[in-house]
C-alpha positions, -999 to 999 in steps of 0.1 A, spaced: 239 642 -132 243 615 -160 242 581 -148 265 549 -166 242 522 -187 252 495 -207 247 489 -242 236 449 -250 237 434 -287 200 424 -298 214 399 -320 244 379 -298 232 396 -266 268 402 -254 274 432 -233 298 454 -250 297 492 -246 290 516 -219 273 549 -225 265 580 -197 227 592 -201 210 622 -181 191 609 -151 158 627 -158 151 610 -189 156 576 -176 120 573 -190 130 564 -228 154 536 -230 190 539 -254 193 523 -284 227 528 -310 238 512 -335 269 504 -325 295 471 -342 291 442 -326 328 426 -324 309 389 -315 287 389 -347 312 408 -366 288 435 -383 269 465 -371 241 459 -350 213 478 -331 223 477 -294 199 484 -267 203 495 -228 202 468 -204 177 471 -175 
């Protein structure tokens, strides 16, 4: 079962992506670098609690 997180700019903190994740590793939190449309660059973005 994967379960639905969302992904929050460190920088802007605006909430802008959604990833899946396996439910049994829920222990170690997401991080991407994904591009932040609000600052306008690629940023690290982490998983909100």
């Amino acid at each position: 079962m994967r379960s639905k997180v969302i992904l929050i700019c460190s920088e802007c903190l605006s909430r802008n992506y959604t990833a899946t994740k396996r439910s049994h590793d829920s222990t170690v939190r997401l991080e991407l670098n994904k591009f932040c449309p609000k600052c306008n660059k690629p940023t690290l973005h982490k998983e909100s609690k």
